[in-house]
KEKE-3310 file (N, C-alpha, C; in steps of 0.2 Angstrom, whole numbers, plus 5000, padded with zeros to 4 digits):
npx = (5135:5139:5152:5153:5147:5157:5169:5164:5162:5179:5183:5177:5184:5195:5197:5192:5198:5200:5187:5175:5164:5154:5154:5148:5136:5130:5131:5122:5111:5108:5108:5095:5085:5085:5089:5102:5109:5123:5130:5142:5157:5166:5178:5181:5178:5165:5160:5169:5165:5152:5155:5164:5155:5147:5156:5158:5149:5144:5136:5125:5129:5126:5132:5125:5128:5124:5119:5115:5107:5102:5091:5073:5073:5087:5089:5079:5074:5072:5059:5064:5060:5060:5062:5065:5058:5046:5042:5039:5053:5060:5072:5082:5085:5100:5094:5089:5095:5105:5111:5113:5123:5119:5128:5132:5119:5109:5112:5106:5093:5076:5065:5072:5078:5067:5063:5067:5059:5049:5053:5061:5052:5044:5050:5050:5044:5036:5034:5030:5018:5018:5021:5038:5046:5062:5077:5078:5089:5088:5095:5099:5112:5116:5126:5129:5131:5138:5123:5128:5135:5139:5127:5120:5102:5093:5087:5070:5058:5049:5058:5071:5065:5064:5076:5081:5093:5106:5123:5136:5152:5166:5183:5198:5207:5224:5232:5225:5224:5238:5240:5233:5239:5252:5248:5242:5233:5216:5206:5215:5214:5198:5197:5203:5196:5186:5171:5161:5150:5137:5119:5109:5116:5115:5101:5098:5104:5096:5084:5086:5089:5076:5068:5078:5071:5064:5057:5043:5046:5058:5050:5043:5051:5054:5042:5043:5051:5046:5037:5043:5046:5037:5029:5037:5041:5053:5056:5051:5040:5035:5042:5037:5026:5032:5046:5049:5047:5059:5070:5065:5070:5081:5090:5086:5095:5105:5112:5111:5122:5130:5133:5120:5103:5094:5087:5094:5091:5105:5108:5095:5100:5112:5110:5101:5105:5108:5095:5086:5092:5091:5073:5069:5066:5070:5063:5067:5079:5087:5103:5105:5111:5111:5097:5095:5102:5093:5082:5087:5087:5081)
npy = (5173:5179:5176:5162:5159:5165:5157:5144:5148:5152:5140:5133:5140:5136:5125:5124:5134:5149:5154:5162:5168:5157:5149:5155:5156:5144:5141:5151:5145:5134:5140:5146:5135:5128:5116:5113:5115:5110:5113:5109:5107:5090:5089:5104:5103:5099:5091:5089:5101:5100:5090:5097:5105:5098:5090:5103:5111:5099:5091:5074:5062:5059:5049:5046:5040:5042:5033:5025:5015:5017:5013:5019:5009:5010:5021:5027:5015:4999:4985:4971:4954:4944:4928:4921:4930:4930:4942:4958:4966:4985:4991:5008:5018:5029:5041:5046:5056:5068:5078:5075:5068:5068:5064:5068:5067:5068:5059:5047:5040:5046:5039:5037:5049:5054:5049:5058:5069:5070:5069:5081:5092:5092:5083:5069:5055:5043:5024:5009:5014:5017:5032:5043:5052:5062:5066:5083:5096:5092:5093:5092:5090:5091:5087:5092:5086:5093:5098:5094:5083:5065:5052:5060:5065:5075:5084:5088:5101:5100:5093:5103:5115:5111:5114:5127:5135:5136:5134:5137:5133:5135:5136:5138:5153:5156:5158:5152:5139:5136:5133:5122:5113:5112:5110:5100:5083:5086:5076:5074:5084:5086:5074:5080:5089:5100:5099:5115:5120:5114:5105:5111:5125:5127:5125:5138:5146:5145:5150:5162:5168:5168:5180:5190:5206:5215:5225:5236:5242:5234:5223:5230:5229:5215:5210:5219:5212:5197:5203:5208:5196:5189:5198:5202:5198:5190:5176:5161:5158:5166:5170:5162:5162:5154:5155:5167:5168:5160:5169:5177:5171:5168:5178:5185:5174:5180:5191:5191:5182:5193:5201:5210:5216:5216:5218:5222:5230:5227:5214:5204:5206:5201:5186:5183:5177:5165:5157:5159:5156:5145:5143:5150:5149:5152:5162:5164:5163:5169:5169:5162:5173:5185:5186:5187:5198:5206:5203:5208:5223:5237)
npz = (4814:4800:4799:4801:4790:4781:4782:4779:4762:4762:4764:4753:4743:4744:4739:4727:4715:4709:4706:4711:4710:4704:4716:4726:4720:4721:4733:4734:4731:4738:4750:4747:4748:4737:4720:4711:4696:4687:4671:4659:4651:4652:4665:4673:4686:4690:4698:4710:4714:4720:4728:4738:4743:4752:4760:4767:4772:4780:4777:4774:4761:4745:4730:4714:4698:4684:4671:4653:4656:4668:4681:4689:4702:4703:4709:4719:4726:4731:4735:4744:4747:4762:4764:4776:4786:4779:4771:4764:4763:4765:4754:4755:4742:4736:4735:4747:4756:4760:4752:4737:4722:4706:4694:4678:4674:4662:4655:4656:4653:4650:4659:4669:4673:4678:4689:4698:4700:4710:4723:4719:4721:4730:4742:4747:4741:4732:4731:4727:4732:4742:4754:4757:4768:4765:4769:4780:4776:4761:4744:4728:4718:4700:4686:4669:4654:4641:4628:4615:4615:4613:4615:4624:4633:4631:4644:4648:4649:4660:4672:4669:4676:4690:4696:4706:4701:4685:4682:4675:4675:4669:4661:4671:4673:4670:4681:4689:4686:4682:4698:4700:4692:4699:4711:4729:4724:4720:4727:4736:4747:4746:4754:4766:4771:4783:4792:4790:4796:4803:4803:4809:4810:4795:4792:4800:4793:4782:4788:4791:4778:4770:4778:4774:4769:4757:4747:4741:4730:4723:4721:4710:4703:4700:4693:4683:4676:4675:4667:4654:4648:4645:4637:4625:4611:4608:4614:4618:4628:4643:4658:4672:4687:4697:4693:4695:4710:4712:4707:4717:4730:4728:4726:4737:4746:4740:4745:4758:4760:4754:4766:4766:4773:4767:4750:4735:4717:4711:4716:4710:4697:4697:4700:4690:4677:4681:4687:4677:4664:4661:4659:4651:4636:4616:4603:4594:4587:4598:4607:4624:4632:4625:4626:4642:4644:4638:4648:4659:4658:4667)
capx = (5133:5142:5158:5153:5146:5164:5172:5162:5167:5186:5187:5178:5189:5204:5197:5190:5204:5198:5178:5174:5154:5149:5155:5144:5130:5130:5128:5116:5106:5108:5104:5086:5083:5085:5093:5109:5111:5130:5132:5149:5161:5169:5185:5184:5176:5159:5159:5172:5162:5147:5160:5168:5151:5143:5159:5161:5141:5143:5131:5126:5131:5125:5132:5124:5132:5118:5120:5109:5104:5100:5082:5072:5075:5092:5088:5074:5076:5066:5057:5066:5058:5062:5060:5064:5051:5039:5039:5045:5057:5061:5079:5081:5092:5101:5091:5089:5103:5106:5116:5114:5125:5118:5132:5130:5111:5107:5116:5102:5086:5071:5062:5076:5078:5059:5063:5069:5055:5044:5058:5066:5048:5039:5055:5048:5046:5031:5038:5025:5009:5018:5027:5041:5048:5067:5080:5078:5088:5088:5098:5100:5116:5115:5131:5126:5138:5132:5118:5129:5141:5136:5125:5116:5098:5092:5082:5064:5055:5047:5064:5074:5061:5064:5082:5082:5099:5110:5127:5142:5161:5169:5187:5202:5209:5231:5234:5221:5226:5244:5240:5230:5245:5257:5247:5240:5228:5209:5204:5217:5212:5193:5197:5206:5190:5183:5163:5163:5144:5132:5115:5106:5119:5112:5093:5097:5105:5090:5078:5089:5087:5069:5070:5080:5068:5061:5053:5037:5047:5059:5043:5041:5054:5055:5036:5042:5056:5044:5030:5045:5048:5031:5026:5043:5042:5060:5055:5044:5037:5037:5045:5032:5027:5038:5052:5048:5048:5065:5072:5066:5073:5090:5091:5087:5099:5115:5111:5113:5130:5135:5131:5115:5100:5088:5087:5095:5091:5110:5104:5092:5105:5117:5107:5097:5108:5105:5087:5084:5093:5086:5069:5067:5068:5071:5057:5069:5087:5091:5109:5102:5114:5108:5090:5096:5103:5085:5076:5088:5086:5075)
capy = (5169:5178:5173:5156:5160:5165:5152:5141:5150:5151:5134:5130:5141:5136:5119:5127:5137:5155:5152:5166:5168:5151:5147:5160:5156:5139:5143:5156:5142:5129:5142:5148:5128:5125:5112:5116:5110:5112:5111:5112:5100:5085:5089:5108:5103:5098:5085:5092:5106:5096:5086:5101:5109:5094:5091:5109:5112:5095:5086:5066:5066:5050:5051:5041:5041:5042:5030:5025:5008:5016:5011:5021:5008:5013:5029:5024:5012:4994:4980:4964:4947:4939:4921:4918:4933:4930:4945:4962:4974:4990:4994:5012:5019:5034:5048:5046:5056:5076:5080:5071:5074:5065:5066:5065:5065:5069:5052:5042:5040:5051:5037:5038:5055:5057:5046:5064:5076:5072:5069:5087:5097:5088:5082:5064:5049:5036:5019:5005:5016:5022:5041:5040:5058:5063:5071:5088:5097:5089:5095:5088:5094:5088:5090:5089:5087:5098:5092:5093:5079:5058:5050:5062:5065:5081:5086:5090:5106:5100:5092:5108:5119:5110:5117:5133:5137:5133:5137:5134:5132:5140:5136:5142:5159:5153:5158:5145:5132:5134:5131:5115:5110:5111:5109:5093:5082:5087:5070:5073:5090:5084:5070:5083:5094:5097:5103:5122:5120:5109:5105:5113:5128:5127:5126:5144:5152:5145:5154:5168:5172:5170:5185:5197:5212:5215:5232:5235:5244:5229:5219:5229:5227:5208:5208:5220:5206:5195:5204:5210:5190:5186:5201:5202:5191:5185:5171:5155:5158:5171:5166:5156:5164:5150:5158:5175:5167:5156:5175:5183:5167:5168:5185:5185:5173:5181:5197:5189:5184:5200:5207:5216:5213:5220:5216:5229:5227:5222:5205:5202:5207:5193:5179:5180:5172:5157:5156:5160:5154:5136:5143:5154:5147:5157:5159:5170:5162:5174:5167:5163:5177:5191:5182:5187:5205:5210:5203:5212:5230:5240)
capz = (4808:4797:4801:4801:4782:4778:4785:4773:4757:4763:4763:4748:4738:4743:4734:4719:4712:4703:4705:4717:4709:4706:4722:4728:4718:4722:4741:4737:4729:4743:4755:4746:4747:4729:4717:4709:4688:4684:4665:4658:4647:4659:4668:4674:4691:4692:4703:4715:4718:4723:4734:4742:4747:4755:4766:4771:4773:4788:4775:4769:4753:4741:4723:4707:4690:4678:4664:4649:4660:4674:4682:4693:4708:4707:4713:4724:4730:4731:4739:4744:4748:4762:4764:4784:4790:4775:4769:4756:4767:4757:4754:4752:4735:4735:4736:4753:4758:4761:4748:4732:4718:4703:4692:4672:4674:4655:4650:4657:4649:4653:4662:4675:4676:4680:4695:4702:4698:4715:4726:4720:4721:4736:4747:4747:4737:4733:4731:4728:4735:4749:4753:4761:4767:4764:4775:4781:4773:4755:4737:4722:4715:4695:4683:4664:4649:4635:4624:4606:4615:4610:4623:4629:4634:4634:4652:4648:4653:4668:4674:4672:4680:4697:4696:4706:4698:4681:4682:4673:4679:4664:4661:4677:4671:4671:4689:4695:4682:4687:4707:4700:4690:4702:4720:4729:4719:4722:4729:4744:4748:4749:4762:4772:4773:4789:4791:4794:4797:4803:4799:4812:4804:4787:4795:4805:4788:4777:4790:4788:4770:4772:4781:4770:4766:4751:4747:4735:4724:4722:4719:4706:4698:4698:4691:4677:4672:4672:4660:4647:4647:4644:4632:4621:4605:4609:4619:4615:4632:4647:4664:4676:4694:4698:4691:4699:4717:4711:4708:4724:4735:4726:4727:4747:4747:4738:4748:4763:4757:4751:4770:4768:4774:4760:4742:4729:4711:4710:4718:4706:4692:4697:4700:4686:4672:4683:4688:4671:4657:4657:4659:4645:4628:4615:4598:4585:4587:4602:4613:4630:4634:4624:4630:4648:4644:4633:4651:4663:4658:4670)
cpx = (5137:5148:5160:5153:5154:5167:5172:5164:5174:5187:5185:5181:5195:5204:5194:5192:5197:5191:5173:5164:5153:5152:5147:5137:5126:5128:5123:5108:5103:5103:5097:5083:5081:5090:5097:5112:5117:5132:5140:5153:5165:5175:5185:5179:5170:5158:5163:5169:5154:5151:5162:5163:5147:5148:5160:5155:5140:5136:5129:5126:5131:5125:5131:5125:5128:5121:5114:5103:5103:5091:5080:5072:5081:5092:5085:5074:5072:5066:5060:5062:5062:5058:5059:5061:5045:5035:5043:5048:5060:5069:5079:5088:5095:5101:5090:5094:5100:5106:5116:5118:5121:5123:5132:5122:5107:5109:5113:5096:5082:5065:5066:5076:5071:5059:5064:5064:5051:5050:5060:5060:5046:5044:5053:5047:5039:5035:5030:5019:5013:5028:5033:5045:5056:5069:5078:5086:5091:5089:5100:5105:5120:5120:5126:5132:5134:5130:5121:5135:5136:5133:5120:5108:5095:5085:5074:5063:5054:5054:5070:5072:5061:5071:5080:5088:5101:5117:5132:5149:5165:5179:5193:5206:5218:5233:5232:5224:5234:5244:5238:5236:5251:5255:5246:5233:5222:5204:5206:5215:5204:5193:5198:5203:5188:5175:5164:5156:5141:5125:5109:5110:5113:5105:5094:5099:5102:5086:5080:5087:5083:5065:5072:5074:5069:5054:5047:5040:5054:5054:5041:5046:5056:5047:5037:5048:5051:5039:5036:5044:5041:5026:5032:5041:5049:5059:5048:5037:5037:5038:5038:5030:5029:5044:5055:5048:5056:5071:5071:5071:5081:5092:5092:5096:5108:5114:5112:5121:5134:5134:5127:5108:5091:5091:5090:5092:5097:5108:5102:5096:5109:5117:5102:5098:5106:5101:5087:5084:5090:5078:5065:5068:5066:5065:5061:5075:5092:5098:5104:5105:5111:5101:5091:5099:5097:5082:5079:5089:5082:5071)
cpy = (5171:5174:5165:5154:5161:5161:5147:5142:5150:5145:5132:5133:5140:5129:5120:5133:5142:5153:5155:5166:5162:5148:5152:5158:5151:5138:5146:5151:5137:5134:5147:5141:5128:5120:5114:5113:5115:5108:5113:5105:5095:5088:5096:5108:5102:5095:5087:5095:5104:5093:5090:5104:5103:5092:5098:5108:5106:5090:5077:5067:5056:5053:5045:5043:5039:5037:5027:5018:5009:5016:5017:5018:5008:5018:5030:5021:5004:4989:4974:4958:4943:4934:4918:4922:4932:4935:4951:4967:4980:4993:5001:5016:5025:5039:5050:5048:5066:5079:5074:5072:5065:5068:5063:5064:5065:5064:5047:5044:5044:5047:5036:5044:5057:5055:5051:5069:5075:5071:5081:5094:5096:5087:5076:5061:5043:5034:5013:5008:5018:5027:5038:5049:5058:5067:5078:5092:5092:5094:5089:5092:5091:5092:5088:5090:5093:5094:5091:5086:5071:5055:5051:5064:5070:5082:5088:5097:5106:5098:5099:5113:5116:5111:5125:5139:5131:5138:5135:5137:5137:5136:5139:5148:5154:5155:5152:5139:5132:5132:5124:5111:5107:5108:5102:5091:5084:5083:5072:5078:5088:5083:5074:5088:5092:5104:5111:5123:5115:5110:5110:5121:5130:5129:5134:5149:5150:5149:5162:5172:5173:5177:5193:5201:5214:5220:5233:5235:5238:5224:5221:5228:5220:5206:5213:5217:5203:5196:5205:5203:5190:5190:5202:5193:5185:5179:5167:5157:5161:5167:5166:5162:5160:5153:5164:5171:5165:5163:5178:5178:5165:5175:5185:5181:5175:5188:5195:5186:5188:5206:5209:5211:5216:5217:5219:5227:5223:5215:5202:5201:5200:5188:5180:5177:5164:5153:5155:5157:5147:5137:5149:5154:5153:5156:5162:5169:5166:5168:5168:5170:5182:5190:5188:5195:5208:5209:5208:5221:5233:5242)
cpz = (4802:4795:4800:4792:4777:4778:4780:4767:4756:4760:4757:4741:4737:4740:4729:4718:4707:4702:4711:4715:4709:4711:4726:4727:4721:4728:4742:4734:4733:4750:4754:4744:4741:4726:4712:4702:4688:4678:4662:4654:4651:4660:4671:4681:4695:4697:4708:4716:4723:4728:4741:4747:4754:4761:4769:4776:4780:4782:4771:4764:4752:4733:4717:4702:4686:4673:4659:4650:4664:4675:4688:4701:4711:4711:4721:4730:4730:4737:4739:4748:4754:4768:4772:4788:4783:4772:4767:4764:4761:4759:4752:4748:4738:4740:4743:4757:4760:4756:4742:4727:4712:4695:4683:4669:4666:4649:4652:4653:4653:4657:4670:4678:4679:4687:4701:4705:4708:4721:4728:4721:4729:4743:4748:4740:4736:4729:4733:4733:4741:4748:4759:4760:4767:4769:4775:4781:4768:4748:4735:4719:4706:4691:4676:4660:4644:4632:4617:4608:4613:4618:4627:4630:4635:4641:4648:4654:4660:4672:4677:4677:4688:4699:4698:4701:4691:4680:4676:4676:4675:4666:4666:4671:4672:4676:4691:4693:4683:4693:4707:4697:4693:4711:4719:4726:4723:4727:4739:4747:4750:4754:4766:4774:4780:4789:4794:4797:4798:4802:4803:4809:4800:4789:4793:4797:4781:4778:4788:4782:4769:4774:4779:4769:4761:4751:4739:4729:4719:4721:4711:4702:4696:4693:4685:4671:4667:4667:4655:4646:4643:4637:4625:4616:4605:4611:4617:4623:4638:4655:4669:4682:4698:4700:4695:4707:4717:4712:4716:4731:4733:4728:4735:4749:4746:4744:4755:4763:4757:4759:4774:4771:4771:4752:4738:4721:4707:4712:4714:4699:4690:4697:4694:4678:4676:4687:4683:4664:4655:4659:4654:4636:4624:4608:4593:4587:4593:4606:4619:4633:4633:4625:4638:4651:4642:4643:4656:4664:4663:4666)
residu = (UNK:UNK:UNK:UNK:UNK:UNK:UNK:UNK:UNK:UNK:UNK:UNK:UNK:UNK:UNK:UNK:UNK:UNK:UNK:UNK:UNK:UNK:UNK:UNK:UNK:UNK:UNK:UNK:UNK:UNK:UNK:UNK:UNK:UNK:UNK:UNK:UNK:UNK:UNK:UNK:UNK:UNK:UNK:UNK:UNK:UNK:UNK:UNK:UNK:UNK:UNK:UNK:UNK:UNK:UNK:UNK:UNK:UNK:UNK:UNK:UNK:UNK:UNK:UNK:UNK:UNK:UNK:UNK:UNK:UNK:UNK:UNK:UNK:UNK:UNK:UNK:UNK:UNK:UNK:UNK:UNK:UNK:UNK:UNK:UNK:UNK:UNK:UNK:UNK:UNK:UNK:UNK:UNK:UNK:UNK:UNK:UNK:UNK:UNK:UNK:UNK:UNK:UNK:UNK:UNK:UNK:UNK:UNK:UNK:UNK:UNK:UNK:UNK:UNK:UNK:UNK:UNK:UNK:UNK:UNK:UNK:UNK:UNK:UNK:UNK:UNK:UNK:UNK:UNK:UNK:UNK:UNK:UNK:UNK:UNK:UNK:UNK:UNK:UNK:UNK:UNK:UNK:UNK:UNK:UNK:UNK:UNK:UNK:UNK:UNK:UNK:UNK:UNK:UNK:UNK:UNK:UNK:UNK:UNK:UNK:UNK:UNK:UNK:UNK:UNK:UNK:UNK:UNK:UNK:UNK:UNK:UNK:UNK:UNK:UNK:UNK:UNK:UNK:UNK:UNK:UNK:UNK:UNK:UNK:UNK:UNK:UNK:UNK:UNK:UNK:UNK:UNK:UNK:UNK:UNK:UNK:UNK:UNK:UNK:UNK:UNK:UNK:UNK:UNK:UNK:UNK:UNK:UNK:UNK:UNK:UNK:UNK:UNK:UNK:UNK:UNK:UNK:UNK:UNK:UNK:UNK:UNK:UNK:UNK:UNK:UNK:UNK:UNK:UNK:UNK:UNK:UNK:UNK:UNK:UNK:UNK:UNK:UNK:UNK:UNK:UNK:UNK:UNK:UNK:UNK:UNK:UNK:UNK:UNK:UNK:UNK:UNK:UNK:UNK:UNK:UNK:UNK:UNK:UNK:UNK:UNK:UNK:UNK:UNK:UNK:UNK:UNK:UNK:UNK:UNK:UNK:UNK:UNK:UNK:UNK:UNK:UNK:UNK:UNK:UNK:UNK:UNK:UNK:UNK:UNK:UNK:UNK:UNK:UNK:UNK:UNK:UNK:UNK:UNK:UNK:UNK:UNK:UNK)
# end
């Protein structure tokens, strides 16, 4: 399994240039079956990385371009009319896929974006009075622009809280950005991906992480994250018992990553910049940063 684990991040580093942790991350949040928000300014890879993962991973992959017109039956899906059986057949949108990337999502309105929330919690869809369950597995992998650019829509509470993860890309350091500059375009490179995993695959290293080992006293220290959260005045509001499962199921996950097959507090360390930072508003002007250094002190 490992090996096969490897295998997976090999390939997607040699299409994401200088991006060894949010590669990483990104994985550790697909395989604690969570949805993956990539905020970052257009152009330094969002959308490819979405791309890269769903072909290595062996996954359906359906992508919607959020715009300020879009409706929830684009998403969805709807009923058509027809005239030579006599009756509505349901076309199904999108969603209905493995791998969504929903790309730009914070440049549609919040009546579309809502069209996500039961989908991203539940794994299903009601559509005219009836459920209609989604593939096994199913991520939502959502890019956003910043909120200070024109356009855009800011996410709502309940909307980011169905994000296990928020990452950012961050800029290529000049080694990477020269390999991009002068290698094959990103596009070709995609095509010429081949699945390192399939889905039965991904299943076996979901139950996996499940699995990792998690010691009381590791317990305790994820329950004394979330009380400084929740007693410290810094913060409008203390992290959820949502939040604190969102942490032990990333954490499982990077740790199986990195090898082991127990939890350290380094685990929790790593991944908690991105459980955390869009679930923690702040009440006294703190930076989400110095926010996420005050929580992780022992």
């Amino acid at each position: 399994m490992n090996s096969t684990l490897n295998g997976v991040i090999r390939q997607v580093e040699g299409a994401i240039l200088g991006k060894p942790q949010q590669i990483r991350l990104a994985l550790a949040c697909l395989i604690a079956r969570g949805h993956l928000l990539i905020e970052d300014v257009p152009g330094v890879g969002k959308t490819t990385l979405a791309h890269v993962l769903s072909r290595t991973l062996g996954l359906q992959f359906s992508r919607i371009q959020f715009t300020s017109d879009l409706l929830p039956a684009d998403i969805l899906g709807v009923s058509v009319f027809e005239r030579e059986k006599n009756q509505f057949k349901f076309h199904p949108g999108p969603i209905f896929t493995q791998m969504l990337l929903a790309d730009e999502i914070n440049r549609a309105t919040p009546k579309a974006q809502s069209a996500l929330l039961e989908a991203m919690e539940e794994h299903q869809v009601t559509i005219e009075g009836v459920t209609r369950k989604l593939p096994n597995p199913f991520f939502v992998i959502a890019t956003q622009n910043p909120s200070h650019q024109t356009g855009t829509y800011p996410l709502p509470e309940s909307q980011l809280d169905r994000f296990l993860m928020r990452i950012q890309m961050g800029y290529p350091d000049q080694k990477a950005e020269r390999s991009l500059l002068c290698g094959i375009d990103r596009r070709e490179i995609i095509a010429g991906l081949a699945p390192q995993m399939d889905t039965a695959g991904l299943l076996a290293l979901q139950q996996r992480a499940k699995e990792v080992f998690v010691s009381d006293a590791l317990l305790d220290y994820v329950q004394a994250l979330l009380r400084h959260t929740r007693e410290s005045e810094s913060h409008a509001h203390g992290l959820s018992p949502r939040a604190g499962l969102a942490l032990l199921s990333a954490a499982r996950a990077w740790a199986m990553i990195d090898g082991r097959n127990a939890v350290i507090p380094e685990d929790v360390q790593t991944i908690l910049p991105g459980v955390v930072s869009h679930r923690l508003p702040s009440a006294s002007g703190h930076t989400a940063q110095q926010l996420i250094e005050a929580v992780a002190i022992p």
